[in-house]
C-alpha positions as CSV (number, residue, x, y, z in Angstrom):
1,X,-41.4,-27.9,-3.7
2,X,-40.3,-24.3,-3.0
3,X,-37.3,-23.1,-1.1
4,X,-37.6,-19.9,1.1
5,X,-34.3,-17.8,0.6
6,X,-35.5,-14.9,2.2
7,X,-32.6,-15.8,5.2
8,X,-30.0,-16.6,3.5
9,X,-26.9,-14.7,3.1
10,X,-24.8,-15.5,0.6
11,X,-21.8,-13.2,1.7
12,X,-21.8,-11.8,5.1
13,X,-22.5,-8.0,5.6
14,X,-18.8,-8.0,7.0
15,X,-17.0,-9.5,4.0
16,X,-19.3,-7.3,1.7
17,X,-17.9,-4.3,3.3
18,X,-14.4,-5.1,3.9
19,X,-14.5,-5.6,0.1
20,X,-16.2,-2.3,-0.9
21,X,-13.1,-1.2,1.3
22,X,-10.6,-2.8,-0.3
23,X,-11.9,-1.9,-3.5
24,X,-12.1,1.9,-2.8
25,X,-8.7,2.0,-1.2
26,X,-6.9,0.5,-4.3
27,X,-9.1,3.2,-6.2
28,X,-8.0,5.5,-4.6
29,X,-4.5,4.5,-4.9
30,X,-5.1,4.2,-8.7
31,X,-6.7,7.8,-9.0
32,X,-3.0,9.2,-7.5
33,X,-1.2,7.4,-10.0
34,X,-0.7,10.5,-12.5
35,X,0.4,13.1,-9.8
36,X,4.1,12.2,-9.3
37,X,7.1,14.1,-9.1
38,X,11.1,13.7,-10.3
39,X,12.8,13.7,-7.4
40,X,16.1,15.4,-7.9
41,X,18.7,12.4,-6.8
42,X,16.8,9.9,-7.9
43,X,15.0,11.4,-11.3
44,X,14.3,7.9,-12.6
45,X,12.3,6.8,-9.5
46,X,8.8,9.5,-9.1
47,X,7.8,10.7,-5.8
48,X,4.1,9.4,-5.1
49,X,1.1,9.7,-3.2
50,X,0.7,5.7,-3.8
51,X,2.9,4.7,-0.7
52,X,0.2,7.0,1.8
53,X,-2.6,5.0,0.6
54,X,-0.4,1.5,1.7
55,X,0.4,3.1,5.0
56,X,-3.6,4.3,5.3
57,X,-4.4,0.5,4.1
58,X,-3.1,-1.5,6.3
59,X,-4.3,0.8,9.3
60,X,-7.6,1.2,8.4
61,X,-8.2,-2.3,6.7
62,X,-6.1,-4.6,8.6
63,X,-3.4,-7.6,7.1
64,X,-6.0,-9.6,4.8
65,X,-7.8,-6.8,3.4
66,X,-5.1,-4.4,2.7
67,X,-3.2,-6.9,0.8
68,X,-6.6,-7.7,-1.0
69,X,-6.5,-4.1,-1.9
70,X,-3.1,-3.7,-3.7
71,X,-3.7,-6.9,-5.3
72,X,-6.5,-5.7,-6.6
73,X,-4.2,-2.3,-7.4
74,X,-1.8,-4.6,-9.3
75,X,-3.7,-6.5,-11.0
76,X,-5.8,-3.4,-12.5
77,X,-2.3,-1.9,-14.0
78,X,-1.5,-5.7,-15.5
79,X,-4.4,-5.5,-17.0
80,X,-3.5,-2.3,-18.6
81,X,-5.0,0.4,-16.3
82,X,-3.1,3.4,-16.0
83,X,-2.9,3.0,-12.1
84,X,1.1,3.2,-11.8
85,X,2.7,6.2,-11.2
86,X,2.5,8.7,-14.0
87,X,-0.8,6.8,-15.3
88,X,1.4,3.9,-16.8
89,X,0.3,0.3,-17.0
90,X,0.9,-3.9,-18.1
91,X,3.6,-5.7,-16.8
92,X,6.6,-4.1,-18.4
93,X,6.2,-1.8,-15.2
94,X,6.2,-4.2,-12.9
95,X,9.9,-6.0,-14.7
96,X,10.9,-2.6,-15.0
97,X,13.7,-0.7,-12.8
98,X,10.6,0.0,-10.0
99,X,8.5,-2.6,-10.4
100,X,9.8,-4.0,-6.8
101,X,8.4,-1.0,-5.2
102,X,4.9,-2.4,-6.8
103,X,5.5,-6.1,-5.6
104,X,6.0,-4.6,-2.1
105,X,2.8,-2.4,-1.9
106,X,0.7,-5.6,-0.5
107,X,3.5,-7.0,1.5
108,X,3.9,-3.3,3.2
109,X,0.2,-3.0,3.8
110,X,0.1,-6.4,5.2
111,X,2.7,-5.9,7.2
112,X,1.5,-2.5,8.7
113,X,-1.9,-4.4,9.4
114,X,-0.4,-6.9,11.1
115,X,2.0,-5.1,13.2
116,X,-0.8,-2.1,13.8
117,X,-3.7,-4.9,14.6
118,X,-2.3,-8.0,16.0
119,X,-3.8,-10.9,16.0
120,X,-7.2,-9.9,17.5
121,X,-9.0,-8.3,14.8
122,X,-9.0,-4.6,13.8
123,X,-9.0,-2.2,16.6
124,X,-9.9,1.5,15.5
125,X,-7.5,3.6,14.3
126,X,-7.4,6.2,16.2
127,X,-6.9,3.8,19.5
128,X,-3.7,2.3,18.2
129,X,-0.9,3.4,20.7
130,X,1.2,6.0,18.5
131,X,4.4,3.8,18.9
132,X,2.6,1.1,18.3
133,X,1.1,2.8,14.7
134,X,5.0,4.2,13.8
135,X,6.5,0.6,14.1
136,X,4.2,-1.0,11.6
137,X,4.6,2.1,9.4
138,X,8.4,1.7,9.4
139,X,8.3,-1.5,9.2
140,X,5.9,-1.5,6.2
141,X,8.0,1.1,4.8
142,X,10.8,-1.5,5.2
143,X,9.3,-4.1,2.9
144,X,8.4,-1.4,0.4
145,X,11.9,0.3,0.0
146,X,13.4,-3.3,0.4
147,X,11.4,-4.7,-2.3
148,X,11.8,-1.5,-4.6
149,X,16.1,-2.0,-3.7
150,X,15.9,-5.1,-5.0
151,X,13.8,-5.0,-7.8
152,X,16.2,-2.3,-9.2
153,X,19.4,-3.6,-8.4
154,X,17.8,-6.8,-10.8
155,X,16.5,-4.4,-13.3
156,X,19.5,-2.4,-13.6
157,X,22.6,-5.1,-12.9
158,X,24.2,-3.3,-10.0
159,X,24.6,-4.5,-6.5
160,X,21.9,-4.1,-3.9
161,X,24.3,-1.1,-1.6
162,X,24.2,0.7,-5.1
163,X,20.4,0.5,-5.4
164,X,19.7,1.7,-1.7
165,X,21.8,4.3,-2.2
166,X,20.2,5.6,-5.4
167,X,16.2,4.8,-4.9
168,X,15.7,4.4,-1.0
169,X,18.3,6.9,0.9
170,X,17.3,10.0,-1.5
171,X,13.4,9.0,-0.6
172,X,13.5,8.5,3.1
173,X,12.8,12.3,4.5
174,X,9.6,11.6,1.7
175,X,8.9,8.4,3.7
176,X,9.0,10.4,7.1
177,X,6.3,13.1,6.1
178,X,4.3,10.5,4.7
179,X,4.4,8.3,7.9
180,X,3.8,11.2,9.9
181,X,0.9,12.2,7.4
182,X,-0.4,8.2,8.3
183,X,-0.3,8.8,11.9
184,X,-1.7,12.3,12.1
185,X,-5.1,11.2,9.8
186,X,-4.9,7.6,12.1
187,X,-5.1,9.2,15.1
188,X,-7.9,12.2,13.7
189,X,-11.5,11.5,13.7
190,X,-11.3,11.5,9.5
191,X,-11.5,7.5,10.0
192,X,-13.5,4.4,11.5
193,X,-12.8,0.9,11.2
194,X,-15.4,-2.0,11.2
């Protein structure tokens, strides 16, 4: 008895390339992990390019697959990958003073899928309405900074108003050019969804 396989798929074409995707984006995330810099008011928190690649995530990838991709992102630096900013890695990061910013990379690019997509699939990125695209980056950028704000107040025993004051005010005319940098390259030709 033989058995022709010749038509079956075992993973759709789609689901093989939304995880190619996912994969390259928390790549690509990982591969800016050593260019940071010390913000002046906040010297213990680096500026990174890592927050751009949530914000590109969840526009180009959507909800599921942009929280596949920083999952994939975090669980490459707990397995000791030097994907966190400044090329560190394991799970002392991730308990350390901005280890909530970490925790909140999915739950930003999820929530900047969701809020740029809908419910009805992905639409192109470059035919999301622009106010559309700048509510789920701030509200992405929400999660992220609210995450981070809370993960240091633990870390460091002080009360949440003290952490937003020293690692998310300093860092929000950073998260402006970045969400401007998101929309401009959203609404270019650089990008396609499928």
């Amino acid at each position: 008895m033989t058995t022709a396989t010749d038509s079956v798929e075992l993973v759709g074409e789609e689901v093989t390339g939304n995880v190619a995707r996912a994969v390259l984006f928390a790549a690509a995330t990982s591969a800016t992990a050593p260019v940071d810099m010390v913000h002046p008011l906040a010297p213990n928190v680096p500026i990174t390019l890592q927050t751009l690649w949530v914000y590109l995530a969840g526009i180009v990838l959507g909800p599921l697959w942009a929280g596949v991709a920083f999952t994939l992102y975090l669980l490459a630096g707990l397995i000791g990958l030097p994907v966190f900013a400044g090329g560190n890695a394991g799970l002392g990061v991730i308990l350390g003073p901005t280890g909530g910013f970490l925790i909140g990379f999915p739950l930003g690019a999820m929530t900047i899928g969701a809020v740029a997509h809908g419910t009805d699939g992905l639409t192109p990125p470059g035919d999301v309405p622009v106010p559309r695209l700048v509510a789920a980056l701030l509200a992405g950028t929400a999660i992220v900074y609210a995450a981070g704000a809370v993960g240091y107040s633990l870390v460091q025993a002080i009360g949440l108003v003290a952490a937003v004051s020293a690692v998310v005010v300093p860092f929000l005319p950073v998260a402006g050019l970045k969400v401007a940098a998101a929309v401009a390259i959203a609404r270019s030709d650089a990008i396609v969804a499928r």
